[in-house]
C-alpha positions in Angstrom: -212.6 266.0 -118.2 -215.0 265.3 -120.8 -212.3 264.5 -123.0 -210.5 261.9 -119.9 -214.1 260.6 -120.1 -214.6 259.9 -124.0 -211.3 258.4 -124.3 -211.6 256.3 -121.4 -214.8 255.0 -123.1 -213.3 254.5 -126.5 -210.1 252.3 -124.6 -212.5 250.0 -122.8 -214.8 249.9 -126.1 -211.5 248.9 -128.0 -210.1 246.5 -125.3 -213.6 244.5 -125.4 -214.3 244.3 -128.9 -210.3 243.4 -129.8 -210.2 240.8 -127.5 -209.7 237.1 -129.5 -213.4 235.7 -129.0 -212.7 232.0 -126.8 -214.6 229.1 -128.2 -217.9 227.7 -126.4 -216.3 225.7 -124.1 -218.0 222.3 -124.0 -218.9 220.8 -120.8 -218.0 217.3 -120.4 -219.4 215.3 -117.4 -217.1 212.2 -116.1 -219.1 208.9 -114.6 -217.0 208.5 -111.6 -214.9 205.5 -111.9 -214.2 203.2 -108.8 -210.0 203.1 -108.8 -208.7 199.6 -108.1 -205.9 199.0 -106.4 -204.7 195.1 -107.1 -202.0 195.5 -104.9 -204.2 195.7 -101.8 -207.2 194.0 -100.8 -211.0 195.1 -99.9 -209.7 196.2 -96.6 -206.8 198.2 -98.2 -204.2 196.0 -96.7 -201.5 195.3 -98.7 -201.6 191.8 -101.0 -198.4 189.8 -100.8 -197.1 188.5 -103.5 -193.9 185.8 -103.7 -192.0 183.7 -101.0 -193.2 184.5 -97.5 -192.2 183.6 -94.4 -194.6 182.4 -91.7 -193.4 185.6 -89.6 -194.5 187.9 -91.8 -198.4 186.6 -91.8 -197.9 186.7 -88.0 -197.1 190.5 -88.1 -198.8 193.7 -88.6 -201.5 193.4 -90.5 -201.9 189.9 -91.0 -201.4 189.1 -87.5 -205.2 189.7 -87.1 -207.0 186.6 -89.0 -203.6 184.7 -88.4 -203.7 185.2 -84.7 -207.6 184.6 -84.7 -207.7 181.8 -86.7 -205.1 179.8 -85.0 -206.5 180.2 -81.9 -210.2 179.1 -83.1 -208.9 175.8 -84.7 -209.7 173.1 -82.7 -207.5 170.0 -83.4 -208.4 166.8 -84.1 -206.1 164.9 -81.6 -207.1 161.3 -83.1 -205.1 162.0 -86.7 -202.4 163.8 -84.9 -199.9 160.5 -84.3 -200.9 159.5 -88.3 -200.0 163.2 -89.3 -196.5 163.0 -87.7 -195.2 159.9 -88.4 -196.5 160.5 -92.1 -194.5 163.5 -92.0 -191.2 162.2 -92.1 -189.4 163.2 -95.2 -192.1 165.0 -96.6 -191.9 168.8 -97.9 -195.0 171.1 -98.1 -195.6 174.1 -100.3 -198.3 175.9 -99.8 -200.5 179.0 -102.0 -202.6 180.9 -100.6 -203.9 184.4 -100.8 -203.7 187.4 -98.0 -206.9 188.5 -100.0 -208.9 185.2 -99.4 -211.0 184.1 -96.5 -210.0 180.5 -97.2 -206.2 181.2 -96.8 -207.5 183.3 -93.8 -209.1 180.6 -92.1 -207.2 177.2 -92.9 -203.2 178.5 -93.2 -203.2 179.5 -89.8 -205.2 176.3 -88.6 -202.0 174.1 -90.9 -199.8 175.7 -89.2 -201.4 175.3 -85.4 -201.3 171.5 -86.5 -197.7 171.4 -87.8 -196.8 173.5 -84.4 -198.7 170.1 -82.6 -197.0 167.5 -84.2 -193.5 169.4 -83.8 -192.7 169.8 -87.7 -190.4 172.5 -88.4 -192.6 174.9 -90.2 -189.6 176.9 -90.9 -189.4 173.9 -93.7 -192.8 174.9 -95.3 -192.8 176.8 -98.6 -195.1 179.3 -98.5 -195.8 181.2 -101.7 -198.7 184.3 -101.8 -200.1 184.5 -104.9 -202.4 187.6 -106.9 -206.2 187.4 -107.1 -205.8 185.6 -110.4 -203.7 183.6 -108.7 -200.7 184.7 -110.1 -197.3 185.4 -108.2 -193.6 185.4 -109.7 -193.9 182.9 -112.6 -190.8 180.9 -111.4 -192.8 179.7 -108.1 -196.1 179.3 -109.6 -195.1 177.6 -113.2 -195.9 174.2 -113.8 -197.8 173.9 -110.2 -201.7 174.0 -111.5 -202.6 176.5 -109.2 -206.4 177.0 -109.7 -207.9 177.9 -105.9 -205.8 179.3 -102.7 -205.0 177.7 -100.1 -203.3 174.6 -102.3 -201.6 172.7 -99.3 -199.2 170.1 -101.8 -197.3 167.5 -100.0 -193.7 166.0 -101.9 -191.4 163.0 -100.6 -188.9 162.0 -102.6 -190.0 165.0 -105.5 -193.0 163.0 -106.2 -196.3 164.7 -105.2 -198.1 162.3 -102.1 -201.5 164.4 -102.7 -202.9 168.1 -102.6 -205.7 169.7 -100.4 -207.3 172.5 -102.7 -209.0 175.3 -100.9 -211.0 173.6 -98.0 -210.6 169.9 -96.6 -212.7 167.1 -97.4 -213.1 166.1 -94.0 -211.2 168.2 -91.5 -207.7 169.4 -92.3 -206.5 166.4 -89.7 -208.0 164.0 -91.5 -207.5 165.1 -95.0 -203.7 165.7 -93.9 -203.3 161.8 -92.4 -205.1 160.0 -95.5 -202.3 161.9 -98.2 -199.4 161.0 -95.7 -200.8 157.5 -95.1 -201.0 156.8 -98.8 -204.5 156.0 -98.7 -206.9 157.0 -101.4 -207.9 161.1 -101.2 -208.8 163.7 -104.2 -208.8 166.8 -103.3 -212.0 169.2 -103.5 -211.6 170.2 -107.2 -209.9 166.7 -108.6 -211.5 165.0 -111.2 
C-alpha cells in the first residue's frame, strides 16, 4: 500500500510539473460600444429607402404619425381653389425621411391636401431617402437634395418651385404661390 501511495505521489508530482506552463493571460477590458443600426431609426423601426408608395407609409409601422398627422392638419380652405387649378399638368416628387419628424408631420398633411383638392396622389413620386439623405443614386442624382421633406413641383419638365423641409407660410399657401407662378424661395434658397 505504501508502495500504491508513493507512486501515486510521484504520478501527480510528474503530471504537474510536465505540464507546458500557459502564458499570463492578459486581461483586456472593452469600452462598451453603442451598435448603430442605419437601417432603422431611434425607435427601431425600419428606414425606407427608394420609391415608395403612399400605401406603404399608411401601413404598419408608419401608419402611426401618418395616420396622426393627417388627421391634425387643419386645411387652409382659402388656397384650396388656387392649389387645384394650379395643379393641372403639374407632377410632384417628393423626399422625405421615415426617420424625420419633418417628413412625419408635413407628408401626411401634403397628402390630406392633395386628397381635398382631388389630385391623384397615386401620381406623386415619392422617394425615402438615408439620414444623409442618400437613397438609390438614380432617384436622388442631380436633384440637390439637402433637407427632407423636399416637396418639388414640374410642368412641362421645368421645375415651378420647391418647398424645403417646412413651409414659409402654411403648406396651402406655400403650395398656391409655386402653382400660381408668383414669386416664392423656399426655406433654405439663397
Amino acid at each position: 500500500m505504501k508502495t500504491n501511495i508513493i507512486a501515486l505521489a510521484a504520478i501527480i508530482a510528474l503530471t504537474f510539473s510536465c505540464k507546458e506552463k500557459t502564458p499570463t493571460e492578459e486581461v483586456v477590458v472593452v469600452e462598451e460600444v453603442e451598435v448603430v443600426d442605419e437601417n432603422v431609426d431611434d425607435n427601431g423601426i425600419a428606414i425606407l429607402l427608394g420609391a415608395q408608395e403612399r400605401e406603404t407609409l399608411e401601413s404598419e409601422p408608419y401608419n402611426e404619425w401618418f395616420m396622426n398627422s393627417y388627421k391634425n392638419h387643419t386645411i387652409d380652405v382659402e388656397s384650396l381653389t388656387a392649389i387645384k387649378e394650379g395643379l393641372k399638368d403639374v407632377r410632384i416628387t417628393i423626399f422625405m425621411g421615415t426617420w424625420c419628424e419633418d417628413s412625419q408631420r408635413e407628408v401626411p398633411a401634403f397628402f390630406k391636401i392633395l386628397d381635398e383638392v382631388d389630385y391623384e396622389s397615386e401620381t406623386v413620386k415619392l422617394i425615402t431617402v438615408s439620414q444623409d439623405k442618400t437613397a438609390p443614386e438614380e432617384l436622388v442624382k442631380g436633384k440637390d437634395i439637402t433637407n427632407v421633406p423636399t416637396f418639388i413641383f414640374m410642368k412641362d419638365g421645368q421645375e415651378l418651385g420647391r418647398i424645403v423641409e417646412y413651409p414659409l407660410e402654411s403648406l396651402e399657401k406655400d403650395m398656391a404661390k409655386i402653382l400660381s407662378g408668383a414669386d416664392y424661395k423656399h426655406a433654405y434658397a439663397e
